[in-house]
Structure formats: C-alpha cells, structure tokens
SEDO-823550 format. One record per residue (C-alpha): x, y, z; residue number from 1; residue in one letter. Coordinates in pm, whole numbers, plus 50000, padded with zeros to 5 digits. Layout:
% residues N
px_py_pz_num_residu
X_Y_Z_NUM_A
...
***
This chain:
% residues 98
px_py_pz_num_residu
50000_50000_50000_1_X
50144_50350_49909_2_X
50057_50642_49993_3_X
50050_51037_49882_4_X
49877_51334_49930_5_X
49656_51512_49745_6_X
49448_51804_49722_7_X
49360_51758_50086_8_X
49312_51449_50101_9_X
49534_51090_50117_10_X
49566_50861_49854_11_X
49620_50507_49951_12_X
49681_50315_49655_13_X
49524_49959_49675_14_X
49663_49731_49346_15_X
49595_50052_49104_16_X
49293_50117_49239_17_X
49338_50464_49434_18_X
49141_50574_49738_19_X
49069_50887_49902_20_X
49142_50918_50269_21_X
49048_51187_50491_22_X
49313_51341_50677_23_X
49236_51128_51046_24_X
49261_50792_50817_25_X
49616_50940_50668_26_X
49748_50983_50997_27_X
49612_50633_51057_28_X
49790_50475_50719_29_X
50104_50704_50835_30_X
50155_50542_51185_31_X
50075_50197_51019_32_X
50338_50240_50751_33_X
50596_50397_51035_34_X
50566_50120_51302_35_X
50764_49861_51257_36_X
50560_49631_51427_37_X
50199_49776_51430_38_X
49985_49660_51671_39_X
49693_49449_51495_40_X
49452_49767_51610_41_X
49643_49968_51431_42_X
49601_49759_51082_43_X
49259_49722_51177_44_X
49216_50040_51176_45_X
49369_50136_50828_46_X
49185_49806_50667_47_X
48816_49980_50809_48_X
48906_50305_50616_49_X
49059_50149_50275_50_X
48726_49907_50317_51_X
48531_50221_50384_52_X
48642_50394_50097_53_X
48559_50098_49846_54_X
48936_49983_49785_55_X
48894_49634_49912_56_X
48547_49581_49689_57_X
48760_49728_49428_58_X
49108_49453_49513_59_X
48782_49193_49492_60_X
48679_49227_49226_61_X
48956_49321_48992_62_X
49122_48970_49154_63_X
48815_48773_49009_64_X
48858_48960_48669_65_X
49240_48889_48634_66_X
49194_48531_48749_67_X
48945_48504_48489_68_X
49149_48645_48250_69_X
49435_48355_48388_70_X
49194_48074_48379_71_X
49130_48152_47989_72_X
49487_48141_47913_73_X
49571_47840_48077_74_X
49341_47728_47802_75_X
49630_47735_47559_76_X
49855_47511_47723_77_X
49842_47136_47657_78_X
49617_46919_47932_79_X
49926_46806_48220_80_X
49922_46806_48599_81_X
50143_47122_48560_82_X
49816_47296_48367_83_X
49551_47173_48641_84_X
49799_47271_48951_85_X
49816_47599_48776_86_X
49437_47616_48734_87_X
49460_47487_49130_88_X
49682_47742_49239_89_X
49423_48069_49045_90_X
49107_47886_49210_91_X
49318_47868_49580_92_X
49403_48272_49564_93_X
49064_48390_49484_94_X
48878_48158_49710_95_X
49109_48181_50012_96_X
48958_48357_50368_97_X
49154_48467_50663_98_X
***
C-alpha cells in the first residue's frame, strides 16, 4: 500500500485502484506504515478506512477479473498436471479467507 497526498486528502493506493482518505485515516495509514511492528489495532484500523472507501470491493473484484482472465489462458497450454495445479493454484488465491 502506498501512499501520497493530494488536494487535501490521502491517497492510499490499493493494486491501482486509488482511494481517498480523509486526513484522520492518513494519519492512521502514516503510523501503520511507520511502526515497525503495528499493533493488529492499528492495521485494523487502516483496513476499516481502505474498506470504507471501496478499495477492498475494488482489490475483489479486479482479483476475480484477472483470474478470469488467467483461467482463459491456461486454456492454451496442453492438458498436464502442471496445467491443472496451475488452474489449482488461480482457484486457491481467489477463494482463500483469513
């Protein structure tokens, strides 16, 4: 996650997808991004805003798109076990929880 100011506001980029943060969530992603070792609060805290602000629907759902997009081009390799633990490995990464 990166993150620069603009016009006011803080931009937390999330993949390319770019968020605006107000300037109490920028102090927030600031601290985070500072700490060595946050405390899990702290990420907690940062994950609520990004979430907030629509960047983790937006991680979602570009994910599905681009392993979509993966899926299809498996399509041109030759049937193998490689192929399938390939096709494994997209299925595992969009499907996975916490």
């Amino acid at each position: 996650m990166r993150a620069d100011q603009f016009d006011g506001y803080t931009t937390t980029e999330t993949g390319s997808h770019v968020v605006a943060l107000f300037d109490a969530e920028r102090k927030q992603v600031d601290a985070l991004m500072d700490s060595p070792e946050p405390a899990d609060s702290q990420i907690a805290d940062v994950v609520a805003a990004v979430a907030e602000a629509g960047g983790l629907d937006y991680a979602r759902e570009r994910a599905l798109r681009l392993a979509q997009q993966a899926d299809g081009e498996l399509d041109a390799l030759a049937p193998s076990p490689a192929r399938d633990a390939l096709r494994d490995a997209i299925t595992y990464v969009v499907d996975r929880r916490r």
